[in-house]
N, C-alpha and C positions, 0 to 999 in steps of 0.2 A: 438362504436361511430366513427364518420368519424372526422379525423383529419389530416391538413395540415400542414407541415410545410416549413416554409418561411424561407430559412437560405443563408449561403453562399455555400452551395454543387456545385455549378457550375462553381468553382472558381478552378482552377488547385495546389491543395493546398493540402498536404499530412492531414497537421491538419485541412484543411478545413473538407473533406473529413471522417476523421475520429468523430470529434463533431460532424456532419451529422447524420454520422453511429451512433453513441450512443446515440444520442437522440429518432431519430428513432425506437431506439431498448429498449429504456426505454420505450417509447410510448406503443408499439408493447406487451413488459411483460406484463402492464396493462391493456390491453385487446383491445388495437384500432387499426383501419384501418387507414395506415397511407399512403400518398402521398405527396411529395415534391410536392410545384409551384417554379414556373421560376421567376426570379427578373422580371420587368417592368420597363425598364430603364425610366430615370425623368428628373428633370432640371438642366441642365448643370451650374451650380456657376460660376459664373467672374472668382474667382479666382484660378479655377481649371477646369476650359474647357478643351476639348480633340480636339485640333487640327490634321490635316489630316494629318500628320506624325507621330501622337503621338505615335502608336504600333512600328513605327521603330526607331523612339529616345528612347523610354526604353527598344527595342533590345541592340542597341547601347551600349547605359550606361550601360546593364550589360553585356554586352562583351568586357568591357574596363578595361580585364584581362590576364594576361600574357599568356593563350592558348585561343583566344575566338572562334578558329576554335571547340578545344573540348569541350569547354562550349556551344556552338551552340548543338552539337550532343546531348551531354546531355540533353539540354531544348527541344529538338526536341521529343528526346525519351521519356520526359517527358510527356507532351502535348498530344504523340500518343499513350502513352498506357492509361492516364487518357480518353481521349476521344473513346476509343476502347475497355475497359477494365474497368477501375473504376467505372467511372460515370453510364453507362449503369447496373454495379453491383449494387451500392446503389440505383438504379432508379431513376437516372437523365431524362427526357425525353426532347425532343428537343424543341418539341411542347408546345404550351401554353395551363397552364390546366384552365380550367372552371368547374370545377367540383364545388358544392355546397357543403360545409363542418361545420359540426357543429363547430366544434372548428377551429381555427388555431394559432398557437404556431411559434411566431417569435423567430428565435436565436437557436444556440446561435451565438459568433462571431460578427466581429462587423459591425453589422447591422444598425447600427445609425451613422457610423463613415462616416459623410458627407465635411469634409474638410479634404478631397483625393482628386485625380483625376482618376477615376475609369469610365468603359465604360455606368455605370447604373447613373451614379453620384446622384444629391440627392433627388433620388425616393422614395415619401410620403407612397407608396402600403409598403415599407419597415419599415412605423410607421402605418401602419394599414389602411390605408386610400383605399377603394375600392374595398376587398378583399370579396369575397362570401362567407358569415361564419354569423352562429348567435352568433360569439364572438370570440374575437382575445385577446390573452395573447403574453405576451414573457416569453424568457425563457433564463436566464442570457447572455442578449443583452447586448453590447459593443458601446459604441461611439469612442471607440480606442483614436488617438491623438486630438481627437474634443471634444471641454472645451465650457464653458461657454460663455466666451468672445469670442472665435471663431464665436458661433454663433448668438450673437452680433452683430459681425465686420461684419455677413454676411446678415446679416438683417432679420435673419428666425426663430429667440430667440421664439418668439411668437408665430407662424405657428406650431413649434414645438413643444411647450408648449400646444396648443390647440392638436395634433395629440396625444400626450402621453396621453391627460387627455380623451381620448376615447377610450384608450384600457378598456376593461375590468379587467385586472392585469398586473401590471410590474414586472419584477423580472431583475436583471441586473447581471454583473461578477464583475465590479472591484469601487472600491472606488468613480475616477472622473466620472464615469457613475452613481453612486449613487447621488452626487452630483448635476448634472447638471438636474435629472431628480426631486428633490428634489427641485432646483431654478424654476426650470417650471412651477412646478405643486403646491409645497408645500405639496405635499406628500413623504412618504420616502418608494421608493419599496423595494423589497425582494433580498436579497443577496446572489445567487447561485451557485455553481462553476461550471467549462467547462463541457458538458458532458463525456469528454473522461477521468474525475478524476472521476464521476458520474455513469458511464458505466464500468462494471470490464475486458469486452472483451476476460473472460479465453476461452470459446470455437471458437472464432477468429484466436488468436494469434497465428504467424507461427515463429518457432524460425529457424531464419539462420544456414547453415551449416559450423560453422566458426571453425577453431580449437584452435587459437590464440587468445590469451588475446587481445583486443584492447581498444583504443580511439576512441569514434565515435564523429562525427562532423556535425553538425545541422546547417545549415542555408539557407540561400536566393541565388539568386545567383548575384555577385558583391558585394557581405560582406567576412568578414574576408579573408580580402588578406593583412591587413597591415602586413610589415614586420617585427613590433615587435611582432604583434601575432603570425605570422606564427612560428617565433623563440621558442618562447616562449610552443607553441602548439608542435612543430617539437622534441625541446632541451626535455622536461618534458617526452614524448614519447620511445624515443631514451636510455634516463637515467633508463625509466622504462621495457624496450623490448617490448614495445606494437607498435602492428600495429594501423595505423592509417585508418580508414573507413570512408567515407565522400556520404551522402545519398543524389544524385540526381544533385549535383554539382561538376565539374571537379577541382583540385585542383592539383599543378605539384607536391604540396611536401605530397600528401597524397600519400599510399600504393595501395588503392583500392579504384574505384568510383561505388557505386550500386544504381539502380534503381528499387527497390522494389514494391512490393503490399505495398499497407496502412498498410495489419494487417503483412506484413514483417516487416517493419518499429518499428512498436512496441516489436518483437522480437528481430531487432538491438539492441533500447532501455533496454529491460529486461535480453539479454546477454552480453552487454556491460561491462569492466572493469570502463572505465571513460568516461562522457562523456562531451564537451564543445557544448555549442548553445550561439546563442543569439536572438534565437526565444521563443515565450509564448509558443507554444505547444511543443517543445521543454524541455523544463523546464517542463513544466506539465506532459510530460511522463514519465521526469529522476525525477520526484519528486514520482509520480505514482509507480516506483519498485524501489524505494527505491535505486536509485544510487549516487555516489559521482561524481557530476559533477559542471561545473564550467559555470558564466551565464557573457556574456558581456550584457549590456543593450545600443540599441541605440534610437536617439530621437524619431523615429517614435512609439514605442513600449513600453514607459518607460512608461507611466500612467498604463497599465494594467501588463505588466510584476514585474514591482516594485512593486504593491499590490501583485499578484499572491506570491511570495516571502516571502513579510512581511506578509501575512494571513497564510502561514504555519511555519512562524518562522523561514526564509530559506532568509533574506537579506543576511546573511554573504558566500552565494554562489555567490554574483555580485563580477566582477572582475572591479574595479574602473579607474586599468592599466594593461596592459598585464603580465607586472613581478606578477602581484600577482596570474594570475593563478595556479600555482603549491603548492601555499599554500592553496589556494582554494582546490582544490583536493587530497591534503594532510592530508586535515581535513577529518576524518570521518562526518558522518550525525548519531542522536541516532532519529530512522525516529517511535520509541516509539508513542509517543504524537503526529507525523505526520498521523500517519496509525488511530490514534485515530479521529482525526480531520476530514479524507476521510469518517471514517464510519457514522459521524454525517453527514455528507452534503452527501453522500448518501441518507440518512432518510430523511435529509432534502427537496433534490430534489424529491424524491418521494412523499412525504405529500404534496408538493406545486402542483405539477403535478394532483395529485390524487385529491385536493380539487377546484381547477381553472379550469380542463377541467370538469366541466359539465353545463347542460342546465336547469336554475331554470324556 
């Protein structure tokens, strides 16, 4: 069967990039021809318009760090090897596809999260609307920090409401996406995890040639530079003889800065001694091989990251304040009844997958 999927692949994003990859590749098991489309950028919302400096004021903002000469290199190197290297791997194509597809499978990622400011902003194709397919599903779709009353306040409650209730099936990632799709419709969709918890990636994974124990370090880039975290991250380190590893962002008081492949990245993760993020994919790798890592939660991330947590029994990884990460990471994880939980939402993703792509 020919199937599409609509996700966020074209987004320079390690974890974008890798849910991509895994869904893709769960598709692909089950026996389908799979092709990405390109987002279809939409209508700009009042209150998140992309003014004509916008690319170089969230330059700015995040180089408003104490080296943003080599924060610059880094986000450059970033960029040119996604765009020369990744994207091209997962089949990214530049062009816009028109291809006629029986299915297509939104998500995951979040695909509904329309109070951003983002270059697509809040394009309908991305709730089903337009798309060349005798039927459109998602597949644990994300509205990220966009709630209820958001879109409400935006005046698109309704619009949205009609677009979800024409998918053929919903399935969402986190709680306030359950929610909101549930206010809309008064249906309650399907609750599925990321595909990169869904996807096992053993013949992927590239383990780094690291010899030392370290701390790897997960984030964006212009986060965790406070300097209680830094201490905090730097002191815990230092007391343990671990090097510290910091994956795609320059950092002065890290050891090493690397710019990996995707499936390197998951290697970092799987060899890592400890790890701190304060990203969902992030957290969903160190939860994935079973690490003791320690999670800050910030507000853009907190609806899905704080579910992702509390559904494997892993809130007491949030670091509330910086002093508490070391207890954080002190703590063992008994990831028992965690590794139990992956293998159901496995099955689970599978069954939903297997019984939703077909043509009655």
């Amino acid at each position: 069967m020919k199937v599409g999927i609509l996700s966020m692949q074209q987004i320079t994003n390690y974890g974008s990039f890798l849910q991509a990859y895994g869904l893709k590749s769960i598709l692909e098991n089950l026996g389908h021809d799979i092709e990405f489309i390109n987002i279809i950028p939409g209508e700009q919302l009042p209150q998140y318009k992309i003014g004509k400096l916008y690319k170089i004021k969230l330059l700015l903002r995040r180089l408003k760090v104490k080296h943003p000469i080599r924060q610059l290199k880094c986000t450059l190197k970033l960029h040119k090897r996604f765009d020369n290297e990744f994207k091209p791997e997962l089949g990214v194509r530049p062009e816009r596809n028109d291809t006629h597809f029986d299915v297509v499978v939104i998500g995951s990622d979040e695909v509904f999260n329309v109070a951003q400011t983002t270059w697509f902003g809040f394009s309908t194709q991305l709730f089903g609307e337009g798309l060349n397919a005798d039927k459109v599903i998602t597949y644990a779709a994300c509205f990220g920090a966009t709630t209820v009353e958001k879109l409400r306040e935006l005046g698109i409650d309704k619009r949205v409401g009609g677009l979800l209730q024409n998918l053929s099936s919903v399935s969402i990632r986190d709680k306030n996406s359950q929610n909101i799709v549930k206010a809309l419709t008064g249906k309650t969709p399907s609750l599925n995890v990321d595909p990169v918890i869904a996807y096992s990636f053993e013949k992927e994974i590239k383990i780094p040639e690291v010899n030392d124990n370290y701390l790897l370090i997960y984030t964006y880039p212009g986060r965790m530079n406070h300097p209680d975290e830094v201490k905090s991250i730097t002191d815990y380190a230092r007391n343990n003889k671990l090097r510290i590893i910091a994956i795609a962002n320059y950092f002065d008081w890290v050891d090493e800065v690397v710019t990996p492949h995707p499936f390197e990245v998951l290697g970092y993760f799987k060899k890592a001694t400890y790890i701190v993020t304060d990203t969902f994919h992030g957290a969903v790798m160190s939860l994935k091989f079973n690490k003791r890592f320690a999670v800050i939660v910030r507000g853009m991330n907190s609806n899905k990251l704080s579910f992702l947590l509390q559904q494997f029994g892993l809130s007491n990884r949030i670091a509330s304040t910086p002093c508490h990460l070391r207890d954080i990471l002190e703590n063992r994880v008994d990831y028992n009844s965690i590794n139990k939980i992956i293998e159901i939402e496995k099955e689970n993703t599978n069954n939903y997958l297997t019984s939703n792509i077909t043509i009655s």
